[in-house]
Each structure stands twice: as structure tokens, then as C-alpha cells.
C-alpha angles and dihedrals in degrees: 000000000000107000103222088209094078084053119118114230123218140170094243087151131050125228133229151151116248106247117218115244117269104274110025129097087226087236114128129242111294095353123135106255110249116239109282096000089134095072091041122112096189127102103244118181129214115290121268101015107168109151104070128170127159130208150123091031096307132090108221125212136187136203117269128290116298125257098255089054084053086054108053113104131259096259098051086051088053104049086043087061092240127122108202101179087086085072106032101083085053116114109195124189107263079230099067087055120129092001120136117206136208127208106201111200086261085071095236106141112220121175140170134211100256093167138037090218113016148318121249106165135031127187116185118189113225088208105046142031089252126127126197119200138184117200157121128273093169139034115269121045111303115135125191135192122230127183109204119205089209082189094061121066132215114187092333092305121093116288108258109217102179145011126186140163107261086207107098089189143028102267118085117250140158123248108234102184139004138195146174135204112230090234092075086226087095141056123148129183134209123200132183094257092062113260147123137217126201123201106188127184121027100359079194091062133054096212100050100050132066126211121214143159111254102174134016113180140153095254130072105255105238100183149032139180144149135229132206128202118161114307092339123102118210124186112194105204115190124190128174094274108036156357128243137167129215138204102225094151084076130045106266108046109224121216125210124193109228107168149341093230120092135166148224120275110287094027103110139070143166123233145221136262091268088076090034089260096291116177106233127209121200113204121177091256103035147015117225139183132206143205116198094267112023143028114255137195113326125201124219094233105163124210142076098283113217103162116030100180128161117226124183099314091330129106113224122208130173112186138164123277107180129162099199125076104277076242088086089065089081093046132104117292085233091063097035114097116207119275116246111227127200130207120206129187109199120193092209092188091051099034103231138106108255097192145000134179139159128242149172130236091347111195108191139325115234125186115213137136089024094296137095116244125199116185122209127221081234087067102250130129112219108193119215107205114191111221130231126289092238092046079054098048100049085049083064102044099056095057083053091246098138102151086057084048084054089046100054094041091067094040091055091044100241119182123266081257101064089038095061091042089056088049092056101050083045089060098043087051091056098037082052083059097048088255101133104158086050090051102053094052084066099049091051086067092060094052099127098031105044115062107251094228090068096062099035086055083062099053105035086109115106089236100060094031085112087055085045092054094053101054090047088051090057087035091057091037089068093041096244102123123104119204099271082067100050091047086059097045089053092051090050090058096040087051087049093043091219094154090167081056087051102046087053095056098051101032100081124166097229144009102254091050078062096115088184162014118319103176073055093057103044090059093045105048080039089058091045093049099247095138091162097052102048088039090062092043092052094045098048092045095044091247087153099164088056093049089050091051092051100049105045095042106031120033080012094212097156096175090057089042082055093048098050089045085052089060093051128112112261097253085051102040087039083054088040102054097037078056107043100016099105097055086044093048088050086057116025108035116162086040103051099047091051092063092057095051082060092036092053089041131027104351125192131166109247122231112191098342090314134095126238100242088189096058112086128269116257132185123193122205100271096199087066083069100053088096090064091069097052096122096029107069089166093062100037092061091047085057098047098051090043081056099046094052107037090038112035095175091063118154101271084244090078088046098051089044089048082056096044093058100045087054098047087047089053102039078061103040116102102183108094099207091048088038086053094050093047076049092055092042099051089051100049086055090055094056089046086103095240090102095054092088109028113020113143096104086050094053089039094052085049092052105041082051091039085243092165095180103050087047095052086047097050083042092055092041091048091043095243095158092152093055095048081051098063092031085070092031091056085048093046094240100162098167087045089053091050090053101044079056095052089042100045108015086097088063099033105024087181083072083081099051088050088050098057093037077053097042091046101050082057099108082191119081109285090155090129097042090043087055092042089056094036084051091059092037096049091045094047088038081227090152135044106237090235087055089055105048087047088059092044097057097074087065112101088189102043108092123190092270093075097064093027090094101041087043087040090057091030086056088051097054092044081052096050099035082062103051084049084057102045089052094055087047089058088046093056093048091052086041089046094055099050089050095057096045079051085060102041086047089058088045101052098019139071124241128233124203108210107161121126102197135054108253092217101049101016095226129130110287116249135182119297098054136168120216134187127196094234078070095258119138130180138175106261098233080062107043086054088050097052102028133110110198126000087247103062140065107248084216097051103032090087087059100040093046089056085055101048089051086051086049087042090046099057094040082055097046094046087053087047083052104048089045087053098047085048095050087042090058100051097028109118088202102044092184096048083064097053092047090047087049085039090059093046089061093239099137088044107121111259113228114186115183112218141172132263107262116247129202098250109113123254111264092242144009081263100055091047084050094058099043083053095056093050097046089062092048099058093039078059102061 
């Protein structure tokens, strides 16, 4: 039970008097004008309004109470909770009767006669334009429904869409109380003997809706209301003396006992979701609420109540607050002073009093518009505007409640923004106290809204660093924190020196509860010296370059750094290794070399000192890792020959700095039998065949090292001839240059002519070895003789009877080449004169076809026939099948056409020469003309195959002409 007294008590509503439109007196229809009401500006409603309802933008009145309820006895008012002596003095006009009035927000009062006699219960839906009344057309108690379409018209007035007796039964009784479920499946009615009606289906039509009596019981029923959750249909009913619930939505109806409290008319509501639509019940000592099935939380509100309403999350209660004995009351009206009402507005969820206000002869209160309205039974209309939630919350703030302000905020549903703005003025209200624990729990809250920096600049004093912590705790736990924050969390531990606070930051269970930095925190916890620390959080985060750093500078383990390089992927241990090899290599030798013999070959990742044979092989570049060894030429060599041998298709790298190594190894070595076998071994890598394509670096490495063999071998693979030639000349080899000549001359003739220029400039005797090179000149005509004498007649040493032999033999084949030639000159001028009497004898003879086969088929000739001069014949069917043209003899024309491109080809190249000599004379740039004729071929040698010529005659005089020409041209050349 919440004692209202501990409630605080504020003005969250303002207070006025309704104003009458411009224009009007403010006097009903039809209503006697009130003394003075033209000069009022005051809204004042008709006298002795009783029945009030509000909806669908109207507020809805009725007449005054009926005759029956102004002759009950004192005792039953009382019990019912109502005090009638208020009205009974009233004297309404008989017109207003049975009107029901509607007050528009533009505050012109319309009405309509509903009932022949008065009004006595009104029901406006809040979904629909639909009124339900309760009333008498007829002396006697007799009450009818009506539901009223106000959308339709009839006449001018609303539609009305139904009328039927309230009275289930056959005895007289009042209705006390009425209600309707928006969902127009639903009406249920009270009256003062007990019982309840329930009309259940379309409450607008007769045929579709059934009447029938839900409750009988000893008390007045007070109070009705549905509730709705989900498909079932609950219906609360309060008397004066309990509360029960009933399940109207089912057959049956089931009934559930809540309490054995009731309340007066008017004394019950139902609320909103906000309070999880709880029916509340307002005694005089308490106010309850209920949920179908239980009794929920009550409130001590004291007071007679009189009103219980529910507006927008508040609870309205107007109750008695009289001085005199409750006695008065059935005195004369002379001797009766006025009862003072109060109005009080409860926030049930905050727990204050947002409003309260005394009154007198309150009527109802009504909520429309988004006001509250209370009517006076003095007719006016007193609006109760809420204010709004920032007006509300100032008011609060600046009575320093800021957890109410908190409070209402929610309640009000104010955005994540005003929330955190209310947090922080809450914690700089409590940082201004001193109360810095208190402070920071506040600014915790505003952790995503409030920049950090505002808060941390609070807290940087030593004093306050545990305060500090918290917020950046909270700050890191909704991974909101950047890396300047976690660098200043970590210091606050480390200046604490709360290591089980720290251990519990950084040990998290899985990647994604990680709330900040860790790159952050390893440099931070590494700075501060917690090596431990940063060590755990870069091995479980995979951070390996800052393991390895740690490892290797600071606590300087570089076994474990190689075996945690060992367990790396290969990207990562291949990067690792190229970065911190060197240092790992100056300590860890062995090791670490052999981790680069796995790395270059069949890496796997090892797992307990085992490798993971399911993960794939992978092989680095091992000559990226030859700088490692630069100060470990031991282990470099064992790498590279593991490397050689279990990877032949190294990178040839690997292979030049092998060699390197073996002939350094043997240009220091003194030992002759050690020096032979690093000989041995030099020269079998350089026949390994990985020096036959790129081998500069190895001869350069020979050479640099005066490793002659290996030189002479890498000059023989990469056909240096020349070079081995100069390589035994510089020595003075003389046997050895011989030899390379007779082993490679075939390939380089030119290696002859050095030798002899060699050979020539010797002022010693070289008379053997100078035979031996003109022998092989002489024999493979590589020299012209005038060319060799000329070089040999530099040599002081060299007589005439070195060359005799080779001029001697040079002299013969001159001699005989020119007989050769004389001969063939005498066979083309024989040649020459029978051609030409052939000619003259086609020219002055005739010719006589005597062949008796065709040349083409070799059968016996037969008419018609087809002869050429040349002595060919053919059928004619098969002359017409092989020839070309009708002109030329299908046998010679191979031959003829070969003749007539020579001859083309001469007429084209003597054009080609008088255009060049012409060019050549008035060209400014002579030698511009012979490379432009160079590069289009004109001065290449013309080489034409041709047949032997055979004895058979040309075919025409043309054709002999021809022949002719071409025989003088090539007895020419």
C-alpha cells in the first residue's frame, strides 16, 4: 500500500476558465439568459446538467437526474455514494427535458430532444460516431436504449439506429451505470437492484443482438467496464460492496471474486496500457486496481471520493473535503455551507501528484481535445491543460529531483537524447556535492550520447582515478571506446596496480566479447611492463608481430619467438622470418636455420611439436632468405645445399651464391688435397646444368676468384669462342689456341684469321703453328691470298717458305678454275650459234609435224590435232583439258614463263638503276639515298632455279629470242 502522503505535489497542469466564442452570450437554446450573462465572458453551460460523456471531438450532456433518483431516501444515497440535495432545489425549464447537448471544439452548443421525459446515462464510443443513451419517454420506470448514429441524420436530428426496454425482467428498477465495448459486439447495463444485463452481437441492430441477464446480486452495481486482451473479452462489474470479472468473450461467462470492496457511481475506471489496463476502483479509503483475475497494487488516497477518471497515464480523483460532521449534509439548505471538492491528478507509475485543485459542486470530469475538462454545477467548464514534458522537467530540476525527472522522462517517452541530457545534469549535480560515485553512475548512462572527454576531464585527478575506471569500463563494455580510452583504462589499472581487474579486461572468453583495442592495449601494457600481460593478449588475437617483438626485445626468449613462429601460418611465419630472422639467426642458429630449410620446402604449421599433415604444402622463395646468413657462412652453405638437393628447381639465386661460397672456400683453402676436392666440387656445380641459360654472375664470380677452369667451361657453354680464344692467347697457349680452332672453326671460321693475325704479330718462331692455321685456311678458302700475305708481312720471322706451299696450291686452283671457266665460255657460244640457225631455219623454212603421239597422253594422234613449233602435239580434246591459254604449249610454258620473270626482272632492276643514279646525283644527302634503297632490298643478290636446258626447239621466234637474250646475260655474270 503507497501512502500518498510521502508524495510530492507539483502544478504539472494549468488552470482556466473555458471562454465563450466571439460572438455568442454563452446562454443555451432555448435557455433563460442568467442574470448578467450578457457581459460574461465565460463559457456557461445549460442549468442542471448531470449526465456527461466526451468523444469523437464533442463533449456530450444530458437533463438532470430523474424523479425516482430525487426520491430515494437518504440512506440508499448514501450507500450509492451520491448526494442529491445538491440538485433538488434546481428548477429546469420542462422544455430542456430529455435534450442531449454537444459542445464542438468551437464551443457552439448544439443539442436535440432524445427523450420525451430525461436523460440519465450517456455512453460515447471513443472509435466510432456512435452514442449510447439510457432514458424515459413516459412516466414510471421504464427506461429505454437508444444508439444513436450521430453521422446519420433523421429529420436534422442523429439517426437512431435502436430502442429497447433496459428492464431485462418484469419488475421496475433504475439503471445505475451503463458501458460499451468499442467493438459494437458488447453493451452491458447496471441497475440499483443488482443486476446486470448483457447485450451481446450488433448493439445498432435488434436482430443481430441478444439481451440477457449476466449478474443479479443484493448491492447496486456502481461500475462497468470491458477489457480486452487478445481474443478474449473481459467485462469488470463493481457494487458497493465488491469487484468481480467476467468472461463474456466464451459461453458460459465465468465469473471471478476480486474483492469485497466496492465504491460509490462514478468511482471506477479502467486504464490504459501503461498500467497494463488495470480496472481501478477508488474507496474511500483506498484506491485499488485489478487485473481479471487478481487484485493488484492499491493506493491510500484519503478522501470521500466522489470522481475516479483515467487521463493519459494519470489517475483523476475528485473526493470530499468537508469540515463539518457528514450529518450537515440532511440539513436545510439554509444551514448547509458549500462542500469543498478537491481534484487530484496521481502519476501512479512516478509516484507524485501532478496536479490538485479545489472545487466546488463538481459535476463530472470529461477528457477531450487533450485536456481535461471539469464542469461545475454552476455551468462552467474549467480546462486543465498538461504542460509540456520539458516545462515539467525544469520544474523539477530546479528542485534538484532529478531521479523523478528521470522518472517522468521515461514515462513520457522522451528520446535517448533528453534522457542523456537529464543524466548529465544529474551527475553534475552530484559531482558539484562531492558525490562522485554517485556522479559517475550517471554518467555511465550517458555513455553514447555525451562525449566521453567531458566526463574523463572530471575524473583525471589521482583521487577520483577508481571513478575514472568505472566510467571507461562501461565505456569499453558497449564498444564505444577508441584507443585513446583504452590507453587510459590500462594506465588506471597499472597505477592502481589492480592486476585481477586487469586480467579480467583483457581475458575474454572470445573474439567478438573483446569492447576495445587490442593493438591499444598491447602497447600499452608493453610500455608499462606488463609483458605477460601483452604477450596473452597478442597470442590470443593473432597480433604476431607484437608477440614477436616482445619477445625478441624485451624479455628477449628467442626459442619460444622461433617456436611461435614455427605454429604460424605460412604468410605470417614467411613475413615474420624475412623481419626478425637475422636476430634469430645471430642467436639460434641451428634452429633457426632449420626452420628455413621447412619454410623453403614442405611447410606445415606445427601443432605440439607436430605438423598438421592436413593443412596444404607451401614453399617460400628461398633466395629471399640468403640475407639472413650474412654473418653465418656455415649455415648458409648447409641451406643452400639442403636446398640444392631436396629442391632442384631452386631460384638460381640459391645456385650463384652456392657457388659463391665453394669458391671462396677454395680461393682460401691451402691444403691441396682439400683445395682439389672444392675444385671438384665447384666444377661439378657448374655442370650441374643451372649455369647453361643465365651465367654472368657465375663467370663473374670465376673470374673475380681466377677459377680458369670454371671460366673456360661457362665460355664454351655460352659459345664464347672468341673469348676462349683470347683467354689461351693472353696466356700464350699456343697448342690450346690451335685446338679451340680445330674444335670450334666449323662454328666461328673468323677463329682462323685471328689465329694467323695472332700468330703474325709473334716475333718468336710460330712457323708450325702458322702452317698448321694457313692449312686450314687454304683448305676452307676462308682468306683471300693477297689478304695473307698482307698479314704476314708484319712478321719479321715469317720467309716466303711459309706461305710457298699454301700460294703454290692457291696459284693451281686459280689455274684450273680458269680453264673450267674458259671451257664453259666456249660451250655457251656453241650453244649460242645453233640456237640462232635454229632461228633463222624457223624463220626461212617450213616446218614439218611429224609426231605420231599426243605429248600429254602418249596415245596415237588422231584429227583433230593440235601442233606447236617448239614439236609438241596434243589431241585436241586434251590440249583444251591442260592448257592455259590457247597460245602456249602446255609442255614448254614452265620453262618459258621462268624466262620471261629473268628478263622482267632485269628490265625492272635497270629502271630501279637509272632512278638511283638519278636520285644519287641531286640528292643533297648521298648516303640517305643508298640506306633508303639498302632497306628496300634493291642491291639483295637475285638467285633464279632453272632447268637444265634441253635440245627440243623453242615453241616461237619469241620464245628463241628470248632464250638468246638470256643466254648472254648469264655468259655475262
Amino acid at each position: 500500500m503507497a501512502a500518498y502522503l510521502q508524495w510530492r505535489r507539483f502544478v504539472f497542469f494549468d488552470k482556466e476558465l473555458v471562454k465563450e466564442p466571439v460572438g455568442n452570450d454563452g446562454a443555451a437554446p432555448g435557455a433563460a439568459p442568467t442574470a448578467g450573462s450578457a457581459a460574461s465572458k465565460f463559457l456557461c453551460l445549460p442549468p442542471g446538467i448531470t449526465v456527461c460523456d466526451s468523444g469523437r471531438g464533442s463533449l456530450v450532456f444530458g437533463d438532470i437526474l430523474p424523479p425516482e433518483l430525487f426520491a430515494l431516501p437518504v440512506a440508499e444515497e448514501i450507500q450509492l455514494g451520491w448526494n442529491l440535495s445538491e440538485w433538488k432545489h434546481l428548477d429546469c425549464p420542462a422544455h430542456m427535458e430529455g435534450q442531449i447537448w454537444f459542445l464542438p471544439r468551437s464551443l457552439q452548443l448544439t443539442g436535440f430532444q432524445a427523450y420525451k421525459l430525461r436523460v440519465t446515462h450517456l455512453y460515447q464510443l471513443k472509435q466510432h460516431n456512435i452514442l449510447a443513451s439510457v432514458g424515459e419517454d413516459e412516466e414510471g420506470i421504464n427506461p429505454l436504449v437508444k444508439i444513436w448514429n450521430l453521422e446519420k441524420r433523421d429529420g436534422g436530428n442523429p439517426l437512431c439506429t435502436r430502442i429497447f426496454p433496459a428492464i431485462p425482467g418484469t419488475e421496475p428498477t433504475v439503471v445505475s451505470c451503463l458501458t460499451v465495448h468499442e467493438n459494437l459486439n458488447f453493451m452491458a447495463i447496471g441497475f440499483t437492484d443488482g443486476s446486470v444485463t448483457l447485450n451481446k452481437g450488433d448493439i445498432t441492430r435488434d436482430r443481430h443482438s441478444k439481451t440477457q441477464i449476466l449478474h443479479k446480486g443484493n448491492y447496486p452495481v456502481t461500475g462497468l467496464a470491458f477489457r480486452q486482451a487478445g481474443k478474449t473479452t473481459h467485462l469488470f462489474v463493481v457494487t458497493t460492496e465488491n469487484v468481480q470479472s467476467y468472461i463474456v468473450s466464451g459461453k458460459d461467462y465465468p465469473r471471478v471474486e476480486l474483492d469485497t470492496h466496492g465504491c460509490g457511481l462514478r468511482c471506477s475506471a479502467l486504464s490504459d496500457p501503461s498500467q497494463d489496463l488495470q480496472f481501478i476502483v477508488a474507496g474511500d479509503d483506498c484506491v485499488y486496481l485489478y487485473q481479471p483475475d487478481e487484485r493488484g497494487p492499491c493506493f491510500a488516497f484519503e478522501g470521500h471520493k466522489l470522481i475516479a477518471h483515467w487521463f493519459r497515464g494519470y489517475l483523476v480523483i475528485v473526493s470530499r473535503d468537508r469540515k463539518v460532521s457528514p450529518k450537515s449534509e440532511f440539513t436545510s439548505q439554509d444551514s448547509q455551507s458549500s462542500d469543498k471538492q478537491i481534484l487530484n491528478i496521481y502519476d501512479l507509475c512516478n509516484k507524485f501528484i501532478a496536479y490538485s485543485a479545489v472545487f466546488e459542486d463538481v459535476v463530472d470530469v470529461l477528457a477531450e481535445w487533450g485536456s481535461l475538462y471539469v464542469l461545475t454545477r454552476d455551468g462552467r467548464v474549467h480546462a486543465l491543460q498538461e504542460k509540456d514534458t520539458q516545462t515539467k522537467l525544469e520544474m523539477l530540476f530546479k528542485k534538484n529531483l532529478f531521479e523523478m525527472a528521470i522518472n517522468l522522462a521515461k514515462s513520457q517517452h522522451l528520446d535517448s537524447d533528453g534522457l542523456a541530457q537529464i543524466f548529465m545534469q544529474y551527475g553534475d549535480h552530484l559531482y558539484s556535492k562531492g558525490n562522485h560515485d554517485g556522479a559517475v553512475q550517471q554518467y555511465i548512462r550517458t555513455i553514447g550520447k555525451l562525449e566521453p572527454s567531458y566526463v574523463i576531464r572530471k575524473f583525471l585527478d589521482a583521487q577520483r582515478i577508481h571513478n575514472l575506471t568505472a566510467y571507461l569500463q562501461t565505456l569499453h563494455r558497449q564498444s564505444l571506446a577508441n584507443a585513446d580510452h583504452t590507453t587510459l583504462l590500462l594506465n588506471c589499472y597499472t597505477k592502481l596496480k589492480d592486476s585481477s581487474k586487469l586480467e579480467e579486461f583483457i581475458k575474454t572468453k572470445s573474439e567478438s566479447e573483446v569492447h576495445f583495442d587490442v593493438e591499444t592495449a598491447i602497447k600499452v601494457l608493453r610500455q608499462a611492463g606488463y609483458y605477460s600481460h601483452a604477450l596473452y593478449l597478442a597470442e590470443n588475437h593473432a597480433h604476431h608481430e607484437w608477440y614477436l617483438k616482445i619477445q625478441l626485445e624485451d624479455i628477449k626468449n628467442y626459442q619460444e619467438a622461433l617456436q611461435y613462429i614455427g605454429k604460424l601460418p605460412f604468410e605470417q611465419a614467411e613475413s615474420n622470418m624475412k623481419r626478425y630472422g637475422k636476430t634469430l639467426m645471430h642467436h639460434t642458429p641451428e634452429q633457426t636455420t632449420q626452420l628455413l630449410k621447412g619454410l623453403c620446402t614442405d611447410y606445415r604449421p606445427s601443432t605440439g611439436g607436430r605438423g598438421d599433415r592436413e593443412a596444404p604444402v607451401c614453399r617460400a622463395n628461398s633466395e629471399e632468405f640468403i640475407p639472413i646468413f650474412a654473418n653465418n657462412p656455415r649455415e648458409l652453405k648447409a641451406f643452400l645445399e639442403h636446398m640444392s638437393e631436396v629442391q632442384p628447381d631452386s631460384p638460381q639465386g640459391v645456385y650463384d651464391t652456392l657457388l659463391e661460397l665453394r669458391l671462396q672456400n677454395w680461393a682460401h683453402e691451402k691444403e691441396p688435397q682439400v683445395k682439389e676436392k672444392l675444385h671438384a666440387e665447384a666444377i661439378s656445380l657448374l655442370k650441374s646444368g643451372r649455369f647453361c641459360d643465365v651465367f654472368d654472375k657465375a663467370l663473374v664470380l670465376c673470374q673475380m676468384h681466377d677459377f680458369q677452369d670454371g671460366v673456360l667451361y661457362l665460355y664454351e657453354q655460352g659459345k664464347l669462342f672468341q673469348q676462349i680464344m683470347h683467354y689461351h692467347m693472353q696466356h700464350e697457349q699456343y697448342r690450346q689456341v690451335i685446338a679451340v680452332c680445330e674444335r670450334h672453326g666449323e662454328q666461328d671460321p673468323s677463329l682462323w684469321e685471328q689465329a694467323l693475325s695472332y700468330f703474325a704479330r709473334k716475333e718468336e718462331d710460330c712457323k708450325e703453328y702458322v702452317a698448321a692455321v694457313l692449312k686450314h685456311i687454304e683448305t676452307r678458302n676462308l682468306m683471300p691470298p693477297l689478304l695473307v700475305v698482307q698479314t704476314l708481312a708484319h712478321n719479321s720471322t715469317a720467309t716466303l717458305s711459309v706461305i710457298r706451299d699454301y700460294l703454290v696450291q692457291k696459284l693451281q686452283k686459280q689455274s684450273q678454275q680458269i680453264a673450267q671457266d674458259e671451257l664453259r665460255v666456249r660451250r655457251y657460244r656453241e650453244e649460242t650459234t645453233r640456237i640462232r640457225q635454229e632461228i633463222q631455219e624457223l624463220k626461212a623454212s617450213p616446218k614439218i609435224f611429224q609426231k605420231t603421239k599426243c605429248s600429254i597422253c602418249n596415245s596415237a594422234l588422231e584429227l583433230p590435232s593440235v601442233h606447236f613449233l617448239c614439236g609438241h602435239s596434243f589431241h585436241q580434246h586434251c590440249f583444251e583439258s591442260y592448257s592455259e591459254s590457247d597460245a602456249d604449249c602446255p609442255t614448254c610454258l614452265p620453262e618459258n614463263r621462268k624466262v620471261m620473270d629473268m628478263i622482267r626482272a632485269q628490265e625492272q632492276k635497270r629502271d630501279l638503276h637509272d632512278q638511283f643514279q638519278h636520285q644519287l646525283k641531286c640528292s643533297n644527302d648521298s648516303f640517305s639515298v643508298i640506306a633508303d634503297y639498302f632497306g628496300r632490298g634493291v642491291f639483295n643478290k637475285l638467285t633464279l632455279l632453272t632447268d637444265p636446258p634441253t635440245a627440243r626447239l623453242p615453241p616461237s621466234l619469241e620464245a628463241g629470242l628470248q632464250r638468246d637474250l638470256l643466254m648472254h646475260s648469264r655468259r655475262g655474270t
